[in-house]
Backbone as a ProteinNet text record, in pm:
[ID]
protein_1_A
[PRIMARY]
XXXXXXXXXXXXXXXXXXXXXXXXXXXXXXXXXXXXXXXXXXXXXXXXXXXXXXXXXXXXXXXXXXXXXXXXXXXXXXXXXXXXXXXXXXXXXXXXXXXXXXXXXXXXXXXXX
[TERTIARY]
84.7	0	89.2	78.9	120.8	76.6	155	73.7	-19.2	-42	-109.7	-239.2	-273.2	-391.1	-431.5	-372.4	-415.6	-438.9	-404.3	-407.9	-554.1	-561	-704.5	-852.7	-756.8	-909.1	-927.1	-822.7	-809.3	-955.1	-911.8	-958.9	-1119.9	-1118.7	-1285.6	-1374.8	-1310.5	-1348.9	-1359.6	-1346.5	-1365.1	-1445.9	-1521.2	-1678.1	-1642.2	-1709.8	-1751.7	-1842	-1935.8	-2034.2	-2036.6	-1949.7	-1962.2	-1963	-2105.1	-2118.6	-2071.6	-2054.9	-1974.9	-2071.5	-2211.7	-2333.7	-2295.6	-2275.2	-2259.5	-2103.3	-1990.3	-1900.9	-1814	-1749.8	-1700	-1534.1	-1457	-1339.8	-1275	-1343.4	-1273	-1293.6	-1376.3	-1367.4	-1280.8	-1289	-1233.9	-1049.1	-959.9	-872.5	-855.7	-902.9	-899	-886.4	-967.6	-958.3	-822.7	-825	-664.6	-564.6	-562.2	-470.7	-452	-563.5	-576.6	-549.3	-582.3	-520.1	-339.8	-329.2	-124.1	-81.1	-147.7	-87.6	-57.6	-139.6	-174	-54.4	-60.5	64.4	165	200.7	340	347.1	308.1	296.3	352.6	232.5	288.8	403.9	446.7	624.7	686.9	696	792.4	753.8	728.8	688.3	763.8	732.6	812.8	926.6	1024.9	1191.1	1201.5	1125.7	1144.5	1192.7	1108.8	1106.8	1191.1	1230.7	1290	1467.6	1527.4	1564.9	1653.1	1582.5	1618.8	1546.7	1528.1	1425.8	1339.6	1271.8	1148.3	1186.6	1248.1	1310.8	1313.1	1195.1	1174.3	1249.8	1295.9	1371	1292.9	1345.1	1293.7	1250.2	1368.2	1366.1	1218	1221.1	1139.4	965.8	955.9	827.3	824.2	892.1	842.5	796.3	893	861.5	705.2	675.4	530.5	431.4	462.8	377.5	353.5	404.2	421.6	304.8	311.2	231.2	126	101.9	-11.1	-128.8	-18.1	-99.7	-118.6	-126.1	-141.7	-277.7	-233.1	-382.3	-493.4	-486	-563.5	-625.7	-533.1	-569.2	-676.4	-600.4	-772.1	-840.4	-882.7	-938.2	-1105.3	-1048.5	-1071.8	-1159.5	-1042.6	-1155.7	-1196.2	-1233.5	-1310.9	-1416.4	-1431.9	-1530.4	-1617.1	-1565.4	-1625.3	-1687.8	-1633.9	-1710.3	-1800.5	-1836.5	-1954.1	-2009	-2030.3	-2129.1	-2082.1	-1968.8	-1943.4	-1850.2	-1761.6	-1696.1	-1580.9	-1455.7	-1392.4	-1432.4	-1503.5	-1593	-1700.6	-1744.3	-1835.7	-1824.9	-1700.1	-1619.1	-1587.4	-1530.7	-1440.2	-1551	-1730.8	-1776.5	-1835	-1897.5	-1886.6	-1820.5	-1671.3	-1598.9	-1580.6	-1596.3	-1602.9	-1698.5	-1823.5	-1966	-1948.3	-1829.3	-1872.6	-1726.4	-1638.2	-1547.2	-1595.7	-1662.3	-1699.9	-1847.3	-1875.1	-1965.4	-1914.9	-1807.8	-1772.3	-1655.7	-1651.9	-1571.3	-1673.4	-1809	-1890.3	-1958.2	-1969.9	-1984.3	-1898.3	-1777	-1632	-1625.3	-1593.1	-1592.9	-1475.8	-1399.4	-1304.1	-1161.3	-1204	-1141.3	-1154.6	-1172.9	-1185.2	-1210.9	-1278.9	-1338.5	-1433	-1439.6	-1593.1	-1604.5	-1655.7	-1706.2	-1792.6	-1947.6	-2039.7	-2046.5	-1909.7	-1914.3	-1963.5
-118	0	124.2	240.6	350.2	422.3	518	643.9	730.4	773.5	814.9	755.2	632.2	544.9	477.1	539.2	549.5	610	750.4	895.2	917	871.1	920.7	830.5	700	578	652.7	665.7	755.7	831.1	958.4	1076	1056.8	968.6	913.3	914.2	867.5	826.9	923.5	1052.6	1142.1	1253.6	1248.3	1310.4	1473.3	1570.9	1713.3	1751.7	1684.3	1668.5	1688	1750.8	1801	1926.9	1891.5	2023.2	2071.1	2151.5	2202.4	2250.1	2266.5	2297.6	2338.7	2324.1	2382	2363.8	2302	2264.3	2428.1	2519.3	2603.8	2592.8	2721.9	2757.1	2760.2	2773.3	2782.4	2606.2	2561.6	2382	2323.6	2309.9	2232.2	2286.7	2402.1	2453.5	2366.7	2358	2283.6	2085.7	2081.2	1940.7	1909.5	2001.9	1952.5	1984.7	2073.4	2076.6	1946.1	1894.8	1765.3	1624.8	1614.3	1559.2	1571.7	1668.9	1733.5	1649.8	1695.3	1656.7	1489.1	1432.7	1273.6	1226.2	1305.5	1264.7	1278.7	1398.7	1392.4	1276.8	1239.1	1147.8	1035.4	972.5	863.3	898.1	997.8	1030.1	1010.8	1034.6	998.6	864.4	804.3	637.9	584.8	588	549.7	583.6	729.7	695.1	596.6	575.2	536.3	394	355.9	210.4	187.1	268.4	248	282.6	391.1	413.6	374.1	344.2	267.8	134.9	98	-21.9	-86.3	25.7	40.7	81.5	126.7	226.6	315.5	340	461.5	533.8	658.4	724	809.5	876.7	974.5	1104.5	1123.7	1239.6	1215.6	1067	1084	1053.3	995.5	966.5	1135	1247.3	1386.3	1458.3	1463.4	1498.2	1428.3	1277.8	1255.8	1274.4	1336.5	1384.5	1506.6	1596.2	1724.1	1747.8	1672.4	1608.6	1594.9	1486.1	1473.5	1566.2	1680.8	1798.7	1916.4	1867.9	1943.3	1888.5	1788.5	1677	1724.6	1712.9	1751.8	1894.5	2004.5	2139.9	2103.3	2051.7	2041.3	1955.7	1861	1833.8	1905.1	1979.8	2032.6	2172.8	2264	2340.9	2251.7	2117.1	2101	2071.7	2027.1	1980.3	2143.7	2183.6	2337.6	2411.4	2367.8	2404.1	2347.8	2183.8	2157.7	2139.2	2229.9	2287.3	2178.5	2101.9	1999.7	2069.3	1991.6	1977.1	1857.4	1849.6	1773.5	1661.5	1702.3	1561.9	1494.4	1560.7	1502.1	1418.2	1453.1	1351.6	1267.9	1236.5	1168.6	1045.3	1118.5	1050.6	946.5	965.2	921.8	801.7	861.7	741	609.2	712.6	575.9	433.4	514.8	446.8	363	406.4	307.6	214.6	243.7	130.3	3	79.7	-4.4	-121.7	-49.7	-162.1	-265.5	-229.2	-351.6	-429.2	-396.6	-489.3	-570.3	-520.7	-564.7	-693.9	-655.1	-762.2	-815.7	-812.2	-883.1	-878	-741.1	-719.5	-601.8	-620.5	-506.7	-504.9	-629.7	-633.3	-675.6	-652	-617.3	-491.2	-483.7	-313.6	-283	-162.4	-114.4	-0.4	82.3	184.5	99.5	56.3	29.2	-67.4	-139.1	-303.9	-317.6
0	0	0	-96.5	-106.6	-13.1	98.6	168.3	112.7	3	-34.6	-73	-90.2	-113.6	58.2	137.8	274.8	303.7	260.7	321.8	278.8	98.6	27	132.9	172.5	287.8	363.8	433	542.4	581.2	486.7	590.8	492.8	419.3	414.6	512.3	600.9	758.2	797.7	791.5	868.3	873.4	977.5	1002.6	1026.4	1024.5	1033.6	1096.7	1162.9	1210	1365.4	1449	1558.7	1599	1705.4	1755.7	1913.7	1899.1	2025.7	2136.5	2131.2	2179.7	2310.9	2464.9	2599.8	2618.9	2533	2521.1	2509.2	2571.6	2531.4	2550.1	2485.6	2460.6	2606.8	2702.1	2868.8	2880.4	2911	2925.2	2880.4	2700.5	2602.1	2646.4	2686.2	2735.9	2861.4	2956.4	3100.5	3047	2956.6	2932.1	2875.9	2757.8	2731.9	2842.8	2901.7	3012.2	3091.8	3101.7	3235.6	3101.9	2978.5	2924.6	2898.4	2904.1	2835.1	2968.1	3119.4	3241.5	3223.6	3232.7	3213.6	3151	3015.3	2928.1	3006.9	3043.8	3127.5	3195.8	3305.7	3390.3	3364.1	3213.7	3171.1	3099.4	3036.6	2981	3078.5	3223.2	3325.5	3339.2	3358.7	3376	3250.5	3151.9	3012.1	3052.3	3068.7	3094	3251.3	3278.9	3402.1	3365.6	3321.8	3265.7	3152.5	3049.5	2956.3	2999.5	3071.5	3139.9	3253.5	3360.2	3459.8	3510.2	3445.4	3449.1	3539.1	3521.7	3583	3799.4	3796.2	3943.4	3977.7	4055.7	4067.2	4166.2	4150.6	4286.4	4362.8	4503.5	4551.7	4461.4	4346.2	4292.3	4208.8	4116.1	4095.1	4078.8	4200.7	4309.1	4302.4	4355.9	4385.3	4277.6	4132.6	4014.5	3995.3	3983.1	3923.5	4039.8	4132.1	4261.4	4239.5	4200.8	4120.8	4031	3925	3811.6	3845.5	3931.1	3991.7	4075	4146.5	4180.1	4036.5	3937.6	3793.9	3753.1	3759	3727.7	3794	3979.7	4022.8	4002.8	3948.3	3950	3814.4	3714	3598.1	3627.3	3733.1	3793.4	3809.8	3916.9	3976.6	3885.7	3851.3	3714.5	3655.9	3593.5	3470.7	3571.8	3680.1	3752.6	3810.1	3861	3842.7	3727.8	3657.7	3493.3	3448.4	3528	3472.4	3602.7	3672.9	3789.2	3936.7	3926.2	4007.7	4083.1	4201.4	4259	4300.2	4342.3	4347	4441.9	4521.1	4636.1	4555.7	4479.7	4429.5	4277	4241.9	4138.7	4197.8	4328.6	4459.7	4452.3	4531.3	4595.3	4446.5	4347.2	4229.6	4215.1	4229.5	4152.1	4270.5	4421.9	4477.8	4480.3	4443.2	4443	4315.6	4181.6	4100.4	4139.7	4191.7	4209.4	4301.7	4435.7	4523.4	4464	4403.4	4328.2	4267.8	4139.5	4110.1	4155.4	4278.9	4353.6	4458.5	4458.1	4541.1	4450.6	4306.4	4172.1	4140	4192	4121.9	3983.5	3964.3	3810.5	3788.9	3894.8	3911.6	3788.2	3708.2	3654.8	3471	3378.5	3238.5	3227.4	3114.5	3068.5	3015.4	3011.3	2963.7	3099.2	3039.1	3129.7	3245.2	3188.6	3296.8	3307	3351	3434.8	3550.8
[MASK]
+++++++++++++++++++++++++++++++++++++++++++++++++++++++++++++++++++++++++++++++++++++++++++++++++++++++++++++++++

């Protein structure tokens, strides 16, 4: 297969068809932020592992602890932005973990196991 007779399948596939409706320019900003963070995270985990094989140090347990209070900050605004709060993302996610550990399903995937 030529790149270009992939490129032309390709972007066949590709829809135009979204609307941005209660979705605004301050949210969609906070999401990627709490997405970019994530990435970091897992970029330190990757040299970590690739790196030093797989050993983590003090230095850098503090660096992805760092990270982690980044995460929480878009957290935190995106949950404010859609009229929530960080307890109430908290209490949420506990109610759906504790369930499926109460179903023993704590483990495959899918959102609503």
């Amino acid at each position: 297969m030529q790149f270009s007779e992939y490129q032309t399948q390709a972007i066949s596939t590709l829809t135009s068809d979204h609307a941005y409706g209660d979705t605004t320019a301050e949210l969609m900003a906070q999401v990627l932020g709490l997405v970019g963070e994530s990435g970091e995270v897992a970029e330190k985990f990757k040299k970590i592992i690739r790196d030093k094989g797989g050993k983590l140090s003090h230095e850098d347990k503090a660096e992805i602890i760092k990270e982690l209070g980044d995460i929480l900050w878009y957290v935190n605004a995106v949950s404010h932005l859609l009229d929530s709060n960080i307890e109430e993302v908290a209490t949420k996610n506990l109610e759906k973990v504790l369930s499926r550990k109460e179903r023993g399903v704590t483990k495959g995937s899918g959102d609503n196991r």
